[in-house]
N, C-alpha and C positions, 0 to 999 in steps of 0.2 A: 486592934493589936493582935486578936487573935485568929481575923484573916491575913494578915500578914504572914504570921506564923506560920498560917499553914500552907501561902504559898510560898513561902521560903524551903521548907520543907517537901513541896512537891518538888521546886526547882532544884536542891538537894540529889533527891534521890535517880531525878532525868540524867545528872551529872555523873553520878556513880554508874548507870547504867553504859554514859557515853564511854566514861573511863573502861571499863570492864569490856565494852563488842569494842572498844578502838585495840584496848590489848589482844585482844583475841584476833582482832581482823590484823592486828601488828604482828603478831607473831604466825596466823598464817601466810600471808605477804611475806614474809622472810624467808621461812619455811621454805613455800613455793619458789620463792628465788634460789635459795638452796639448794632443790631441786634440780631446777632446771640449769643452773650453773652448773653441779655435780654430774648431771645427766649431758649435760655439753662435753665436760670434762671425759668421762666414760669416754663417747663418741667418737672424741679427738685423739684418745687413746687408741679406740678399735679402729679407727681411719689410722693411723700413724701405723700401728703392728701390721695392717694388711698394707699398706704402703712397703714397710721394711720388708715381711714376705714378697711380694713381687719385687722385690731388688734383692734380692736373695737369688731368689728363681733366676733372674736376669741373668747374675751372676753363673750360674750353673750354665744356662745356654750361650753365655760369651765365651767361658770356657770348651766349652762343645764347639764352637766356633773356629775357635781359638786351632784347638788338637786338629780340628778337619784343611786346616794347613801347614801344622807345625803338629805331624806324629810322635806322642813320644816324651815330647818335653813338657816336663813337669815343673820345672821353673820360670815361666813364662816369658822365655826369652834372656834369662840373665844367669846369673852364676851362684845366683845367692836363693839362700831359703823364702818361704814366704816367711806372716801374709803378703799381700798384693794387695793394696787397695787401689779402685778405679772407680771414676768417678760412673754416678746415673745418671743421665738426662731424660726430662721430661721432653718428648717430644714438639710439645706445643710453648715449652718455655725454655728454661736453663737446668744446669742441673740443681737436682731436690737433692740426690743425698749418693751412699757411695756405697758399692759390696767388697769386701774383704775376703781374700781364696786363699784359702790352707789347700792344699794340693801334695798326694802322695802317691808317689808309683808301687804297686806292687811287683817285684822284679823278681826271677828268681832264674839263675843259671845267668845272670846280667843281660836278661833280655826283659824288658816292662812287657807284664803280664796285663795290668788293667790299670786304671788310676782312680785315687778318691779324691775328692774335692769337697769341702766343707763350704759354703757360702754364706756368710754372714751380709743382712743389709738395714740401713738405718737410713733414715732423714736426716736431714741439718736443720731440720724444724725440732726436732726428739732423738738425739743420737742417743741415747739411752736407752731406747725402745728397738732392739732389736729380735730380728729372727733369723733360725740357721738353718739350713737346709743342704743335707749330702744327698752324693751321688758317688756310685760307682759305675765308672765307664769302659765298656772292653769292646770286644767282639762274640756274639754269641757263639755255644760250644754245644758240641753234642749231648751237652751235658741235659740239657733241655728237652730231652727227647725220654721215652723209657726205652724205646728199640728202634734203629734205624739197621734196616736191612737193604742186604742190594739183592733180591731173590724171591721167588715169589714162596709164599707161607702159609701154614695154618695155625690159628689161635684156636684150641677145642675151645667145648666147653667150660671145662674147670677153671678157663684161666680167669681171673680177674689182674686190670692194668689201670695202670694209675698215673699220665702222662700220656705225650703225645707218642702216637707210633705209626711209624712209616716205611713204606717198603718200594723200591724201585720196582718190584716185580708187583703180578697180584696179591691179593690178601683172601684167603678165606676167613671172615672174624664171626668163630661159634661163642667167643667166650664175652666177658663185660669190661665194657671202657669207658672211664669216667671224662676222655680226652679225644682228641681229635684221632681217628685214622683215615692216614692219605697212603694213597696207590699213584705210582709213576703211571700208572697203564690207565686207559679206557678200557680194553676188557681184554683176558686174557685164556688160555684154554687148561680150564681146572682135569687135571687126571687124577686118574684111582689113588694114588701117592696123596692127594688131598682130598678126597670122600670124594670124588666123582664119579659115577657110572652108569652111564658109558661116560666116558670124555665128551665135556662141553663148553663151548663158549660162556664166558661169564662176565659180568662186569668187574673193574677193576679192584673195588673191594662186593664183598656175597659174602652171605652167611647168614646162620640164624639169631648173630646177637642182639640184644634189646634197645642198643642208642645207634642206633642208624643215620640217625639224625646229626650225627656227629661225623659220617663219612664225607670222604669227599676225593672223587677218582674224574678224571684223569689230575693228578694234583703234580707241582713243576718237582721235577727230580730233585733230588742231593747227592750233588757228582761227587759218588765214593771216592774217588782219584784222586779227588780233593782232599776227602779226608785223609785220607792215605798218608800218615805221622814218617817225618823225614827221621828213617832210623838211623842214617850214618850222623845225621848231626846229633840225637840222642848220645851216640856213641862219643861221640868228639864231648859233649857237653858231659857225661858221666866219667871219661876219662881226665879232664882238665877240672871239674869243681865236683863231682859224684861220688859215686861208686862204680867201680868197672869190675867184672867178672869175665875171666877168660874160659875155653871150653874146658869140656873134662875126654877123658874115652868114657866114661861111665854113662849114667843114665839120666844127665844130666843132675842139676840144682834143687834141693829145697828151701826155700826161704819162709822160714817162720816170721812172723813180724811180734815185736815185743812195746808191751801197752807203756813202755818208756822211749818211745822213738829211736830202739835200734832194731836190729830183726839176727838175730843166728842162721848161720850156714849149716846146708849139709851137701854132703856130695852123696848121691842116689846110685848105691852099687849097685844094687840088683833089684829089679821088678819080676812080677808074678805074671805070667803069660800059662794059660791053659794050653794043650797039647793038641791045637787044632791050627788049621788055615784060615780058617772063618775069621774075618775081619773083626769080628765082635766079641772075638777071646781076646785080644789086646788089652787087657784090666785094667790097665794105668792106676796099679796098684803096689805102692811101696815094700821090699819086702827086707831093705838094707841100707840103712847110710851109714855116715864116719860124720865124724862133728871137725866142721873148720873153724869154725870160731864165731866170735860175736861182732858185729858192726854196727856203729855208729851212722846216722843217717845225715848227710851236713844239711844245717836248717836252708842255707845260701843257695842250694842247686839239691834239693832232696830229688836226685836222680840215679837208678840203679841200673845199669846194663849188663845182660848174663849172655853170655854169647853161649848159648845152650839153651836145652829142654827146663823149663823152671815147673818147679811145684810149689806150690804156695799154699799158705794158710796163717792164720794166727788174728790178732788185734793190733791196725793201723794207727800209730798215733802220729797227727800231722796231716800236711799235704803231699805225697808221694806219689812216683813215677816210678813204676817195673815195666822194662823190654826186656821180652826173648827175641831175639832176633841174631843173624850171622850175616852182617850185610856182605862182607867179601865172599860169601857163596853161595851164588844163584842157584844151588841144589840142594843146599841143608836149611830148611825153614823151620827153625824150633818153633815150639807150642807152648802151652800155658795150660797145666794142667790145677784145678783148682781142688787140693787133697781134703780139706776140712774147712770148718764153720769159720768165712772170713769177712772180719766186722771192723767196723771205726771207736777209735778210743772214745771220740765224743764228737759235738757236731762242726768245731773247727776240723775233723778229719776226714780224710778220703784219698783212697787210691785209682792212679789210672795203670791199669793192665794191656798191656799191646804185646800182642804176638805173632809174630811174620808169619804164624799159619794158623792153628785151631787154637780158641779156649773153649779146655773140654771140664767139666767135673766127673772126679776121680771116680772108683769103682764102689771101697769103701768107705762111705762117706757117711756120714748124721743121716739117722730118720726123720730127722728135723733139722733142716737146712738151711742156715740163712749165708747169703750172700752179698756184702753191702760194696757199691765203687764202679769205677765204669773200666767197663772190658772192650777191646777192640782186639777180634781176630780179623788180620789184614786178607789175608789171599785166603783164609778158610772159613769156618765155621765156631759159632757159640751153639754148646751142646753135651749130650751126655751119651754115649756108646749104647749101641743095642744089644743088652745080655739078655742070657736065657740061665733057669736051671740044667738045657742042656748038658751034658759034658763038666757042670763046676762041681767041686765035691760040695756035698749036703752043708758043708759049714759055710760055704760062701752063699748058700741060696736066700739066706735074708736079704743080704745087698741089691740082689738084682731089684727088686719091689723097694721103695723109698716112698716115706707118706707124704714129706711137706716141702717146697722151696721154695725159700722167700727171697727175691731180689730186690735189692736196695739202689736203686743208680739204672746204668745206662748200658745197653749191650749194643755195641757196635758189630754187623757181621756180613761180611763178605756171602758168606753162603746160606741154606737155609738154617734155622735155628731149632733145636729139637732137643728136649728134655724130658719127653714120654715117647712112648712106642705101645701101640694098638695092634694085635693079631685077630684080624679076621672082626674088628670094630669092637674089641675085648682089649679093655688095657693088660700089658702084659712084660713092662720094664717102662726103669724109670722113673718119676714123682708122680703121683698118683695125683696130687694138688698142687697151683704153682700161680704164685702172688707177685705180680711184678709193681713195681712206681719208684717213678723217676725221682731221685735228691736234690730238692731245692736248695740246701746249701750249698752244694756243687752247681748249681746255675750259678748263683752268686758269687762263688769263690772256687773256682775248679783246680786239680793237681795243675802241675807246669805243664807246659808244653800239650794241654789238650787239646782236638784238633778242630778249628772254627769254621763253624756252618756256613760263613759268609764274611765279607772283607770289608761288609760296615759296622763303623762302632754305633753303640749306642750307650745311654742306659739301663744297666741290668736293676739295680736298684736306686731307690727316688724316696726322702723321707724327709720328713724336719723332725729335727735334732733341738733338746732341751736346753735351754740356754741357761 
Protein backbone atom coordinates (compact mmCIF):
# COMPACT_ATOMS: atom_id res chain seq x y z
CA UNK A 1 0.00 0.00 0.00
CA UNK A 2 2.47 2.11 0.79
CA UNK A 3 4.59 1.60 -2.40
CA UNK A 4 1.76 2.40 -4.29
CA UNK A 5 1.40 5.66 -2.46
CA UNK A 6 4.44 6.53 -3.29
CA UNK A 7 4.32 5.92 -6.82
CA UNK A 8 1.26 7.63 -7.01
CA UNK A 9 2.68 10.53 -5.73
CA UNK A 10 5.79 10.51 -7.96
CA UNK A 11 3.39 10.25 -10.86
CA UNK A 12 1.67 13.18 -9.29
CA UNK A 13 4.05 15.53 -9.02
CA UNK A 14 5.67 14.33 -13.09
CA UNK A 15 2.03 15.64 -14.00
CA UNK A 16 2.22 18.97 -12.37
CA UNK A 17 5.61 19.41 -13.72
CA UNK A 18 4.12 18.43 -17.29
CA UNK A 19 1.35 20.98 -16.66
CA UNK A 20 3.45 23.96 -15.56
CA UNK A 21 6.63 23.64 -18.84
CA UNK A 22 3.51 22.74 -21.20
CA UNK A 23 1.90 26.29 -19.81
CA UNK A 24 5.01 27.96 -20.10
CA UNK A 25 6.08 26.39 -23.50
CA UNK A 26 2.14 27.45 -24.21
CA UNK A 27 2.36 30.68 -23.70
CA UNK A 28 5.85 31.17 -25.24
CA UNK A 29 4.48 29.43 -28.47
CA UNK A 30 1.80 32.12 -28.68
CA UNK A 31 3.86 34.73 -27.63
CA UNK A 32 6.24 34.00 -30.43
CA UNK A 33 3.43 33.66 -32.67
CA UNK A 34 2.43 37.04 -31.64
CA UNK A 35 5.52 38.23 -32.50
CA UNK A 36 6.02 37.30 -35.54
CA UNK A 37 2.47 37.90 -36.74
CA UNK A 38 2.81 41.53 -35.15
CA UNK A 39 6.31 41.89 -36.77
CA UNK A 40 4.71 40.60 -40.29
CA UNK A 41 2.03 43.13 -39.63
CA UNK A 42 4.86 46.07 -38.87
CA UNK A 43 6.58 45.02 -42.22
CA UNK A 44 3.41 44.95 -44.37
CA UNK A 45 2.76 48.40 -42.99
CA UNK A 46 6.47 49.71 -43.80
CA UNK A 47 6.24 47.85 -47.31
CA UNK A 48 2.80 49.48 -48.00
CA UNK A 49 3.86 53.55 -46.69
CA UNK A 50 7.16 52.96 -48.97
CA UNK A 51 4.80 51.59 -51.77
CA UNK A 52 2.38 54.89 -51.37
CA UNK A 53 5.61 57.12 -51.14
CA UNK A 54 6.73 55.92 -54.54
CA UNK A 55 3.30 56.70 -56.04
CA UNK A 56 3.37 59.90 -54.56
CA UNK A 57 6.73 60.60 -56.10
CA UNK A 58 5.25 58.95 -59.43
CA UNK A 59 2.75 61.37 -59.21
CA UNK A 60 5.06 64.43 -58.80
CA UNK A 61 7.19 63.22 -62.15
CA UNK A 62 3.79 62.50 -64.15
CA UNK A 63 2.99 65.86 -63.38
CA UNK A 64 6.44 67.15 -64.48
CA UNK A 65 5.63 65.16 -67.55
CA UNK A 66 2.45 66.33 -67.80
CA UNK A 67 3.61 70.51 -67.73
CA UNK A 68 6.63 69.53 -70.39
CA UNK A 69 3.71 69.44 -72.92
CA UNK A 70 1.00 71.27 -71.73
CA UNK A 71 2.79 74.76 -70.06
CA UNK A 72 1.01 76.28 -67.73
CA UNK A 73 -2.02 74.25 -67.01
CA UNK A 74 -2.82 73.69 -63.92
CA UNK A 75 -5.96 71.74 -64.16
CA UNK A 76 -4.91 68.95 -66.00
CA UNK A 77 -6.47 69.33 -68.89
CA UNK A 78 -10.14 70.29 -67.87
CA UNK A 79 -11.98 73.09 -66.42
CA UNK A 80 -12.51 71.95 -63.05
CA UNK A 81 -10.49 72.10 -59.82
CA UNK A 82 -8.62 69.09 -58.57
CA UNK A 83 -7.79 66.43 -56.84
CA UNK A 84 -7.02 64.17 -59.94
CA UNK A 85 -6.75 60.83 -59.23
CA UNK A 86 -4.84 58.51 -61.77
CA UNK A 87 -4.40 55.38 -61.53
CA UNK A 88 -0.51 53.47 -60.76
CA UNK A 89 0.68 50.67 -62.61
CA UNK A 90 2.91 48.20 -61.61
CA UNK A 91 5.00 47.70 -64.51
CA UNK A 92 5.31 43.93 -64.37
CA UNK A 93 1.58 43.46 -63.42
CA UNK A 94 -1.66 45.83 -63.26
CA UNK A 95 -2.43 48.60 -61.38
CA UNK A 96 -1.58 48.41 -57.44
CA UNK A 97 -2.97 51.70 -56.39
CA UNK A 98 -3.56 55.34 -57.42
CA UNK A 99 -1.81 59.29 -56.77
CA UNK A 100 -4.10 62.10 -56.01
CA UNK A 101 -2.73 65.86 -57.44
CA UNK A 102 -3.88 69.05 -55.67
CA UNK A 103 -2.24 71.38 -58.17
CA UNK A 104 -1.69 75.29 -57.79
CA UNK A 105 -0.50 77.98 -59.95
CA UNK A 106 1.14 80.76 -58.37
CA UNK A 107 0.21 83.72 -60.86
CA UNK A 108 0.74 87.12 -60.29
CA UNK A 109 0.01 90.05 -63.03
CA UNK A 110 -2.16 86.77 -64.63
CA UNK A 111 0.83 85.23 -65.76
CA UNK A 112 1.73 81.58 -63.79
CA UNK A 113 4.62 82.26 -62.02
CA UNK A 114 5.51 78.60 -60.82
CA UNK A 115 3.20 75.75 -59.77
CA UNK A 116 2.62 73.57 -56.53
CA UNK A 117 1.40 70.15 -56.69
CA UNK A 118 0.67 68.08 -53.67
CA UNK A 119 0.86 64.30 -54.48
CA UNK A 120 -0.86 61.96 -52.37
CA UNK A 121 -0.38 57.82 -53.07
CA UNK A 122 -1.83 54.68 -51.67
CA UNK A 123 -2.32 51.01 -52.55
CA UNK A 124 -5.66 49.33 -53.15
CA UNK A 125 -4.04 46.68 -50.78
CA UNK A 126 -4.00 49.80 -47.83
CA UNK A 127 -5.64 52.85 -49.09
CA UNK A 128 -5.48 54.05 -45.73
CA UNK A 129 -1.73 54.18 -45.64
CA UNK A 130 -0.87 57.06 -47.41
CA UNK A 131 1.93 59.56 -48.09
CA UNK A 132 2.28 63.21 -49.54
CA UNK A 133 4.76 64.72 -51.18
CA UNK A 134 5.08 68.54 -52.64
CA UNK A 135 6.63 70.15 -55.11
CA UNK A 136 7.15 73.43 -56.50
CA UNK A 137 7.87 73.70 -60.17
CA UNK A 138 9.23 76.89 -62.03
CA UNK A 139 12.11 77.98 -63.93
CA UNK A 140 15.30 78.92 -62.15
CA UNK A 141 15.83 82.79 -61.42
CA UNK A 142 18.75 84.74 -60.65
CA UNK A 143 17.65 84.65 -57.58
CA UNK A 144 19.97 81.73 -56.93
CA UNK A 145 23.07 83.30 -57.53
CA UNK A 146 24.57 86.10 -54.71
CA UNK A 147 26.05 88.19 -57.89
CA UNK A 148 25.80 87.65 -61.42
CA UNK A 149 27.97 90.25 -63.35
CA UNK A 150 28.69 90.74 -66.96
CA UNK A 151 32.32 92.50 -66.33
CA UNK A 152 35.33 91.56 -65.17
CA UNK A 153 35.81 92.17 -60.95
CA UNK A 154 37.31 92.25 -57.93
CA UNK A 155 36.24 90.53 -54.50
CA UNK A 156 39.00 92.17 -51.80
CA UNK A 157 39.67 90.84 -49.03
CA UNK A 158 37.11 91.82 -46.58
CA UNK A 159 34.42 90.37 -48.43
CA UNK A 160 32.84 87.32 -47.34
CA UNK A 161 29.93 85.61 -49.86
CA UNK A 162 27.52 83.31 -49.36
CA UNK A 163 25.99 81.82 -52.72
CA UNK A 164 27.07 81.28 -55.90
CA UNK A 165 28.91 84.11 -57.97
CA UNK A 166 29.59 84.61 -61.31
CA UNK A 167 30.99 86.84 -63.65
CA UNK A 168 31.05 86.83 -67.60
CA UNK A 169 34.26 88.87 -67.47
CA UNK A 170 37.46 87.75 -65.09
CA UNK A 171 37.19 87.42 -61.28
CA UNK A 172 39.91 88.49 -59.01
CA UNK A 173 38.54 86.61 -55.74
CA UNK A 174 40.80 88.07 -52.62
CA UNK A 175 37.84 87.61 -50.40
CA UNK A 176 35.85 84.11 -48.86
CA UNK A 177 33.18 81.93 -50.58
CA UNK A 178 31.35 79.39 -49.11
CA UNK A 179 29.89 78.72 -53.03
CA UNK A 180 30.93 78.18 -56.35
CA UNK A 181 32.85 80.99 -58.41
CA UNK A 182 32.60 80.67 -62.21
CA UNK A 183 34.32 83.00 -64.79
CA UNK A 184 32.97 83.26 -68.55
CA UNK A 185 36.81 83.68 -69.48
CA UNK A 186 39.86 81.26 -69.60
CA UNK A 187 42.07 83.84 -68.71
CA UNK A 188 41.87 87.32 -68.86
CA UNK A 189 44.40 90.56 -68.62
CA UNK A 190 44.21 91.78 -64.81
CA UNK A 191 45.23 95.90 -64.89
CA UNK A 192 46.34 98.10 -62.05
CA UNK A 193 42.28 98.90 -61.69
CA UNK A 194 42.37 95.31 -60.17
CA UNK A 195 45.76 94.98 -58.19
CA UNK A 196 47.84 94.17 -61.02
CA UNK A 197 51.26 95.52 -61.83
CA UNK A 198 52.30 95.64 -64.33
CA UNK A 199 49.37 94.18 -66.24
CA UNK A 200 48.97 90.46 -66.74
CA UNK A 201 47.63 87.64 -68.21
CA UNK A 202 45.60 85.75 -65.53
CA UNK A 203 43.45 82.95 -65.32
CA UNK A 204 39.87 83.40 -65.36
CA UNK A 205 39.16 83.45 -61.86
CA UNK A 206 43.04 84.40 -59.36
CA UNK A 207 43.28 85.51 -56.42
CA UNK A 208 44.41 85.03 -52.97
CA UNK A 209 41.12 83.54 -51.54
CA UNK A 210 41.05 80.37 -49.41
CA UNK A 211 38.35 77.80 -51.41
CA UNK A 212 39.80 77.75 -54.70
CA UNK A 213 38.61 74.63 -54.75
CA UNK A 214 35.38 75.86 -55.56
CA UNK A 215 36.49 77.88 -58.73
CA UNK A 216 35.79 76.92 -61.94
CA UNK A 217 36.90 79.20 -65.26
CA UNK A 218 36.37 78.84 -68.32
CA UNK A 219 32.64 78.08 -67.01
CA UNK A 220 29.34 78.60 -69.92
CA UNK A 221 28.21 82.21 -69.80
CA UNK A 222 24.71 83.69 -68.57
CA UNK A 223 23.49 85.64 -71.64
CA UNK A 224 22.91 88.96 -69.72
CA UNK A 225 20.42 89.89 -72.86
CA UNK A 226 18.61 87.42 -71.47
CA UNK A 227 18.38 88.50 -68.48
CA UNK A 228 17.53 91.82 -69.56
CA UNK A 229 13.65 92.20 -67.68
CA UNK A 230 11.17 93.34 -70.68
CA UNK A 231 10.51 96.92 -69.15
CA UNK A 232 7.64 98.06 -71.65
CA UNK A 233 5.69 94.88 -70.55
CA UNK A 234 6.39 95.81 -66.71
CA UNK A 235 4.92 99.12 -67.82
CA UNK A 236 1.84 97.63 -69.53
CA UNK A 237 1.36 95.11 -66.54
CA UNK A 238 1.87 98.01 -63.69
CA UNK A 239 -0.44 100.34 -65.76
CA UNK A 240 -3.38 97.69 -66.18
CA UNK A 241 -3.19 95.60 -62.54
CA UNK A 242 -0.09 97.83 -60.54
CA UNK A 243 0.98 100.74 -59.79
CA UNK A 244 2.10 103.24 -62.54
CA UNK A 245 4.14 106.49 -61.67
CA UNK A 246 4.58 109.14 -64.31
CA UNK A 247 7.82 111.43 -64.53
CA UNK A 248 8.23 114.51 -62.44
CA UNK A 249 10.83 117.76 -63.64
CA UNK A 250 12.15 117.28 -60.26
CA UNK A 251 14.68 114.83 -59.00
CA UNK A 252 12.88 112.12 -59.49
CA UNK A 253 10.72 109.66 -56.65
CA UNK A 254 11.14 108.43 -53.21
CA UNK A 255 9.48 105.44 -52.29
CA UNK A 256 9.38 104.58 -48.65
CA UNK A 257 8.02 101.03 -48.23
CA UNK A 258 5.61 100.53 -45.08
CA UNK A 259 5.91 97.05 -42.94
CA UNK A 260 1.85 97.05 -43.89
CA UNK A 261 2.09 96.44 -47.56
CA UNK A 262 1.87 99.92 -48.87
CA UNK A 263 4.83 102.24 -49.24
CA UNK A 264 4.48 106.57 -49.30
CA UNK A 265 5.38 108.88 -52.15
CA UNK A 266 7.71 111.65 -52.18
CA UNK A 267 8.64 113.77 -55.04
CA UNK A 268 12.61 114.73 -54.65
CA UNK A 269 12.85 118.55 -55.22
CA UNK A 270 16.08 119.09 -54.47
CA UNK A 271 19.45 117.20 -54.14
CA UNK A 272 22.87 118.17 -52.58
CA UNK A 273 25.48 118.38 -55.31
CA UNK A 274 29.09 119.98 -54.10
CA UNK A 275 30.43 122.75 -56.14
CA UNK A 276 32.79 120.75 -58.22
CA UNK A 277 33.02 118.86 -61.83
CA UNK A 278 34.34 115.80 -60.37
CA UNK A 279 32.17 113.08 -61.10
CA UNK A 280 32.26 111.94 -57.39
CA UNK A 281 30.62 115.13 -56.00
CA UNK A 282 27.24 113.88 -57.41
CA UNK A 283 26.05 112.94 -53.55
CA UNK A 284 22.87 111.39 -54.37
CA UNK A 285 21.90 112.94 -51.45
CA UNK A 286 18.29 114.18 -50.54
CA UNK A 287 17.97 117.47 -49.42
CA UNK A 288 13.94 118.17 -50.20
CA UNK A 289 10.62 116.39 -50.90
CA UNK A 290 6.81 117.19 -50.80
CA UNK A 291 4.63 114.20 -49.68
CA UNK A 292 2.21 112.61 -52.39
CA UNK A 293 0.53 110.36 -50.66
CA UNK A 294 0.14 106.76 -49.44
CA UNK A 295 -0.25 103.69 -51.70
CA UNK A 296 -1.63 100.55 -51.42
CA UNK A 297 0.35 97.67 -53.15
CA UNK A 298 -2.41 95.25 -55.11
CA UNK A 299 -1.59 91.78 -53.72
CA UNK A 300 -2.93 90.40 -57.67
CA UNK A 301 -0.01 92.19 -59.73
CA UNK A 302 2.28 93.75 -56.66
CA UNK A 303 3.94 95.77 -59.44
CA UNK A 304 5.32 99.32 -59.33
CA UNK A 305 6.46 101.43 -62.39
CA UNK A 306 8.21 105.07 -61.87
CA UNK A 307 9.09 106.45 -65.02
CA UNK A 308 11.90 108.43 -63.11
CA UNK A 309 14.96 108.59 -60.82
CA UNK A 310 13.53 106.44 -57.73
CA UNK A 311 14.99 106.49 -54.17
CA UNK A 312 14.04 103.93 -52.10
CA UNK A 313 14.16 102.81 -48.64
CA UNK A 314 12.06 101.42 -45.80
CA UNK A 315 10.58 97.66 -44.72
CA UNK A 316 9.08 95.43 -47.63
CA UNK A 317 6.16 93.47 -46.75
CA UNK A 318 5.10 90.87 -49.46
CA UNK A 319 6.45 89.93 -52.78
CA UNK A 320 7.34 93.24 -54.84
CA UNK A 321 8.35 94.62 -58.02
CA UNK A 322 10.05 98.31 -58.44
CA UNK A 323 11.21 99.65 -62.12
CA UNK A 324 12.94 102.77 -62.81
CA UNK A 325 12.87 102.84 -66.14
CA UNK A 326 11.55 105.34 -69.20
CA UNK A 327 11.17 102.82 -71.90
CA UNK A 328 9.82 105.62 -74.62
CA UNK A 329 13.40 107.28 -74.39
CA UNK A 330 16.24 105.82 -75.47
CA UNK A 331 18.24 108.89 -73.69
CA UNK A 332 16.81 109.22 -70.18
CA UNK A 333 17.84 105.85 -68.29
CA UNK A 334 16.63 106.47 -64.70
CA UNK A 335 18.60 104.75 -61.73
CA UNK A 336 17.81 103.38 -58.36
CA UNK A 337 19.25 105.03 -55.87
CA UNK A 338 19.20 102.93 -52.53
CA UNK A 339 18.75 106.09 -49.54
CA UNK A 340 18.54 104.01 -46.40
CA UNK A 341 18.36 100.54 -44.39
CA UNK A 342 16.09 98.44 -46.87
CA UNK A 343 14.83 95.16 -45.22
CA UNK A 344 11.78 92.44 -45.60
CA UNK A 345 8.92 92.44 -43.30
CA UNK A 346 9.46 88.67 -42.77
CA UNK A 347 10.58 85.76 -44.73
CA UNK A 348 7.37 85.46 -47.19
CA UNK A 349 8.92 88.93 -48.29
CA UNK A 350 11.20 90.32 -50.88
CA UNK A 351 11.85 92.87 -53.45
CA UNK A 352 13.04 92.89 -57.06
CA UNK A 353 14.72 96.43 -57.94
CA UNK A 354 15.49 96.96 -61.80
CA UNK A 355 16.85 99.92 -63.04
CA UNK A 356 17.49 100.87 -66.78
CA UNK A 357 20.79 102.29 -65.65
CA UNK A 358 22.77 102.10 -62.10
CA UNK A 359 21.84 100.94 -58.57
CA UNK A 360 23.78 103.11 -56.55
CA UNK A 361 23.63 103.42 -52.49
CA UNK A 362 22.98 106.84 -51.47
CA UNK A 363 25.78 109.27 -49.83
CA UNK A 364 24.06 109.53 -46.43
CA UNK A 365 23.42 106.35 -45.59
CA UNK A 366 23.72 103.96 -42.05
CA UNK A 367 27.09 103.00 -40.61
CA UNK A 368 25.49 99.90 -40.49
CA UNK A 369 23.92 99.01 -43.54
CA UNK A 370 21.88 96.35 -44.37
CA UNK A 371 20.47 95.73 -47.73
CA UNK A 372 18.02 92.71 -48.17
CA UNK A 373 16.17 91.73 -52.20
CA UNK A 374 17.58 91.50 -55.63
CA UNK A 375 18.78 94.44 -57.45
CA UNK A 376 19.26 94.38 -61.25
CA UNK A 377 20.93 97.48 -62.85
CA UNK A 378 20.26 96.88 -66.61
CA UNK A 379 22.76 99.02 -68.86
CA UNK A 380 24.92 100.00 -65.57
CA UNK A 381 26.33 99.34 -62.62
CA UNK A 382 25.49 97.99 -58.56
CA UNK A 383 27.66 100.39 -56.53
CA UNK A 384 28.54 103.22 -54.28
CA UNK A 385 30.20 106.72 -55.78
CA UNK A 386 33.74 107.48 -54.91
CA UNK A 387 33.86 110.39 -52.25
CA UNK A 388 36.51 112.21 -50.72
CA UNK A 389 36.72 114.62 -47.68
CA UNK A 390 37.94 116.72 -50.45
CA UNK A 391 36.03 119.78 -51.09
CA UNK A 392 32.73 118.37 -48.44
CA UNK A 393 32.29 120.55 -45.61
CA UNK A 394 33.49 118.86 -42.26
CA UNK A 395 29.92 117.81 -41.51
CA UNK A 396 29.43 115.57 -44.33
CA UNK A 397 32.96 113.88 -43.78
CA UNK A 398 31.62 110.95 -41.58
CA UNK A 399 29.67 109.61 -44.53
CA UNK A 400 32.33 109.26 -46.88
CA UNK A 401 34.02 106.23 -44.50
CA UNK A 402 30.74 103.60 -43.74
CA UNK A 403 31.85 100.61 -41.44
CA UNK A 404 29.30 97.68 -42.43
CA UNK A 405 27.13 96.38 -45.55
CA UNK A 406 25.24 93.63 -45.44
CA UNK A 407 23.60 92.24 -48.51
CA UNK A 408 20.64 90.05 -48.37
CA UNK A 409 19.65 88.58 -51.98
CA UNK A 410 21.01 89.00 -55.47
CA UNK A 411 22.84 91.77 -57.32
CA UNK A 412 22.36 91.59 -60.95
CA UNK A 413 24.84 94.10 -62.82
CA UNK A 414 25.68 94.95 -66.09
CA UNK A 415 28.92 96.76 -65.22
CA UNK A 416 31.64 96.33 -62.56
CA UNK A 417 30.32 96.34 -59.05
CA UNK A 418 32.05 98.45 -56.29
CA UNK A 419 31.31 99.50 -52.90
CA UNK A 420 34.80 100.30 -51.45
CA UNK A 421 37.45 102.45 -52.94
CA UNK A 422 41.42 101.90 -52.19
CA UNK A 423 43.97 105.01 -52.68
CA UNK A 424 47.20 104.08 -53.25
CA UNK A 425 46.15 100.02 -51.66
CA UNK A 426 44.73 102.36 -48.45
CA UNK A 427 40.87 102.01 -48.08
CA UNK A 428 39.69 105.49 -48.36
CA UNK A 429 35.68 105.63 -49.28
CA UNK A 430 32.94 103.45 -49.02
CA UNK A 431 32.23 100.19 -46.60
CA UNK A 432 35.00 99.39 -44.93
CA UNK A 433 33.34 95.58 -44.40
CA UNK A 434 30.93 93.98 -46.87
CA UNK A 435 28.86 90.61 -46.18
CA UNK A 436 27.01 89.34 -49.24
CA UNK A 437 24.53 85.79 -49.43
CA UNK A 438 22.22 84.95 -51.47
CA UNK A 439 18.11 84.39 -50.15
CA UNK A 440 16.85 81.16 -50.35
CA UNK A 441 13.52 82.04 -49.79
CA UNK A 442 13.61 84.01 -52.93
CA UNK A 443 14.97 80.86 -54.77
CA UNK A 444 11.88 79.25 -53.83
CA UNK A 445 9.46 81.95 -54.07
CA UNK A 446 10.85 85.11 -55.96
CA UNK A 447 8.96 88.74 -56.55
CA UNK A 448 7.04 88.49 -60.17
CA UNK A 449 8.40 88.85 -63.03
CA UNK A 450 12.14 87.89 -61.93
CA UNK A 451 14.29 87.13 -64.70
CA UNK A 452 15.02 83.32 -65.44
CA UNK A 453 18.45 81.91 -65.86
CA UNK A 454 17.21 79.22 -68.30
CA UNK A 455 13.88 78.10 -70.17
CA UNK A 456 13.69 74.62 -68.17
CA UNK A 457 11.55 73.96 -65.46
CA UNK A 458 12.36 72.10 -62.74
CA UNK A 459 11.92 71.57 -59.27
CA UNK A 460 12.92 74.12 -56.85
CA UNK A 461 11.56 72.50 -53.96
CA UNK A 462 10.97 68.60 -53.16
CA UNK A 463 9.50 67.48 -49.56
CA UNK A 464 6.97 65.16 -48.01
CA UNK A 465 4.26 66.70 -46.34
CA UNK A 466 2.52 65.32 -42.98
CA UNK A 467 -0.49 63.73 -43.48
Amino acid sequence: MCNLQNKNSKQGALLVLVLVYGSIFTVLLFSFLGFVVTQSKTQEQVLQKEKALTIAEAGLNYYKWYLAHNPGDVTHGTTTPGPYVIPYADPESSDIGEFSLDIAGNAYCGEIQSIEINSTGYTYDRPEITRTVFGRYTRPTVAEYAYIINSNVWAGSDREIVGPYHSNGGIRMDGTNNSTVTSGQENWRCTSSFGCSPTQTVDGVFGAGPNDNLWEFPAAPINFTGLTVDLASIKDKAQEYGVYIGSTNRKGYLVRFLNDGTFDLYTVRRTRREPSRRWEYWLNMIQNTRYEGNYTIPAECPVIYVRDMVWVEGEVKGKVTLAAANVSSSSDDPSIIINNNLTNYDDDSGLLAIAEYDVLIGFNVPDQMTVEGIFIAQEGHFGRNYYTTYNLPSSLDPYVLRDQLTINGTIVSNGRVGTKWTCGGVYCSGFENRYNSYNRDLVLNPPPLTPYTSDDYYFVEWREQDN
